[in-house]
C-alpha positions in Angstrom: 98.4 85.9 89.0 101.0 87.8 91.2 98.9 87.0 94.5 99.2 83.1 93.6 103.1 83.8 93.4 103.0 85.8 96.4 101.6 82.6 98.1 103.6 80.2 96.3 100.0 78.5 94.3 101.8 77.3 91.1 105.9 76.3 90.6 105.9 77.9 87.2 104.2 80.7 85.3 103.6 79.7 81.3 102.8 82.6 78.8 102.3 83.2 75.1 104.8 85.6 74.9 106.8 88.4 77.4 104.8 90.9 76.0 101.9 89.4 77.7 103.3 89.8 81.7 103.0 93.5 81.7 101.4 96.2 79.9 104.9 98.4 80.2 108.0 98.1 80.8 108.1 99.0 84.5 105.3 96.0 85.1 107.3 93.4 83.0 110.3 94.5 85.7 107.9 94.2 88.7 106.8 90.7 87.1 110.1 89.2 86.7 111.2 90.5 90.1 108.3 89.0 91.7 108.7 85.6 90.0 112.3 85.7 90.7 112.0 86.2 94.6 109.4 83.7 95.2 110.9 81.2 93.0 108.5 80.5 90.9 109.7 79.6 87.1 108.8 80.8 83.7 108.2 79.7 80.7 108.0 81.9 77.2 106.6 79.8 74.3 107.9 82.7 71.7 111.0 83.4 73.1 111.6 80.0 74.0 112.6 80.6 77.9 112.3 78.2 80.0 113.5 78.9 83.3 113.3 75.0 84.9 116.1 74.6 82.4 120.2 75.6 82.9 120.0 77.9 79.7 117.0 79.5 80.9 118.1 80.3 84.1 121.5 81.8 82.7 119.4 84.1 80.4 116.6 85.3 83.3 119.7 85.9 85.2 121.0 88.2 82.6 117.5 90.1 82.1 117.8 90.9 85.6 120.9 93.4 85.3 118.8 96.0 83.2 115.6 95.6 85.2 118.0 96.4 87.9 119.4 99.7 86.7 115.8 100.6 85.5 114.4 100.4 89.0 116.9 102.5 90.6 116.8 105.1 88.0 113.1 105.4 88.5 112.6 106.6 85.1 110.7 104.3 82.1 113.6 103.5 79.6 114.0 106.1 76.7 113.1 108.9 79.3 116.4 110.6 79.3 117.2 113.0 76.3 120.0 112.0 74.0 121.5 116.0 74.0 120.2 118.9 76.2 120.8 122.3 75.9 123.0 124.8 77.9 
């Protein structure tokens, strides 16, 4: 699927549900990224995103600040400890 949006095949990308683009979360980040620099649109029948629409652009453009600060961290989220010890 990603090579057809590499190459621009398709305008949109339709799926069941998010948890179906990536088997973690780091691949659901590389996903959205990858759809979001080529252009290409999403829709997500369960969580009713569509991003062809205002409102669905708004909301991809806020999942995009905590993919952000997950790929520079380079860690998967829940990695860090709560407390550590001195």
């Amino acid at each position: 699927m990603l090579k057809g949006v590499a190459r621009k095949d398709f305008d949109i990308v339709a799926s069941w549900s998010v948890d179906r683009l990536g088997r973690s979360l780091i691949d659901l980040v590389n996903v959205l990224q990858e759809l979001y620099s080529t252009g290409v649109d999403l829709y997500l029948h369960q969580q009713v995103i569509n991003t062809t629409t205002p409102a669905g652009k708004a909301l991809f453009g806020t999942m995009g600040g905590p993919t952000h600060i997950l790929q520079r961290s380079g860690q998967p989220r829940g990695a860090t400890p709560l407390s550590t010890k001195s």
